[in-house]
C-alpha positions as CSV (number, residue, x, y, z in Angstrom):
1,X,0.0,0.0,0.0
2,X,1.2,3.6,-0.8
3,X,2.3,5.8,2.1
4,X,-0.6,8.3,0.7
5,X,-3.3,5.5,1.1
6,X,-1.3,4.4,4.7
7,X,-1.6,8.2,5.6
8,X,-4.9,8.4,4.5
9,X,-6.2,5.5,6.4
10,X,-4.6,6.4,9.7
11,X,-6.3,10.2,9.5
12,X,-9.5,8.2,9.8
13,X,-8.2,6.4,13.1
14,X,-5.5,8.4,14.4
15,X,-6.7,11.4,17.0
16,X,-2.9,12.5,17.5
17,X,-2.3,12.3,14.1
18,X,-5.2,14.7,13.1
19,X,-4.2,17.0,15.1
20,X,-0.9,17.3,13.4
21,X,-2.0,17.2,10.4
22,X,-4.7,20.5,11.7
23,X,-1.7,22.4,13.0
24,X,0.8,21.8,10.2
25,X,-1.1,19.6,7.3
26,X,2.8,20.1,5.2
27,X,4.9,18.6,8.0
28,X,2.5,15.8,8.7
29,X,2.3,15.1,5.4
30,X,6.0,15.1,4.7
31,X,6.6,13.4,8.2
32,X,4.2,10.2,6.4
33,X,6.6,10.4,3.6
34,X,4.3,11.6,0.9
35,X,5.5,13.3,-2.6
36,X,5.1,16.8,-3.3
37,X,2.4,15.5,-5.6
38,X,0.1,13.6,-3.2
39,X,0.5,16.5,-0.5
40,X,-0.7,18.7,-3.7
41,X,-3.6,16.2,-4.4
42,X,-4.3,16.3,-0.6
43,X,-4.6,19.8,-0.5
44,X,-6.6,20.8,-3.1
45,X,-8.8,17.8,-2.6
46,X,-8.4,16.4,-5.7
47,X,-10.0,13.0,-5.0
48,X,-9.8,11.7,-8.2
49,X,-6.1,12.5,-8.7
50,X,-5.5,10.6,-4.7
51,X,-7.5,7.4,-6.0
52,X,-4.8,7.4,-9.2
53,X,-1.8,8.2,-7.0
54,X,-3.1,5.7,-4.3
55,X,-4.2,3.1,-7.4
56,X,-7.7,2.9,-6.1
57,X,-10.2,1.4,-8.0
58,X,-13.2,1.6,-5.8
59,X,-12.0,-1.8,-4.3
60,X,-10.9,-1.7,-0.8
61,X,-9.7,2.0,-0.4
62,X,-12.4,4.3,0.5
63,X,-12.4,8.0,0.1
64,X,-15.9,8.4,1.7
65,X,-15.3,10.9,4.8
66,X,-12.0,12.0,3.3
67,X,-13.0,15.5,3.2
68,X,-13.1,16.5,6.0
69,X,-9.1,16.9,7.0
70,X,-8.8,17.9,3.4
71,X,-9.2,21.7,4.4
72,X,-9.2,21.7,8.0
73,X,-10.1,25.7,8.4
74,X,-13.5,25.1,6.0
């Protein structure tokens, strides 16, 4: 699994990691070892662009609730 769809995952479980990511979403992001191009993806919330970079297909990896650390000031 990619470290974007690893990140992804543990934002969904992860309290301490959320709140990283709330207080400095680039540092989290480059702490999980993601690529200028999925923190980019990540950022603008480019879902489709995450399932190609995470090679989701719709089987297994979920994006449902993703949203919501996406732009954590909205």
């Amino acid at each position: 699994m990619s470290n974007l769809a690893n990140f992804l995952k543990q934002m969904g479980t992860d309290s301490a990691l959320r709140e990283n990511y709330v207080a400095d979403p680039d540092g989290t992001m480059q702490s999980a070892g993601l690529t200028q191009e999925e923190m980019d993806a990540v950022k603008a919330g480019d879902k489709d662009k995450i399932r190609e970079l995470t090679g989701s297909n719709g089987d297994g990896f979920d994006l449902v609730g993703f949203h919501w650390f996406m732009k954590p000031d909205e």
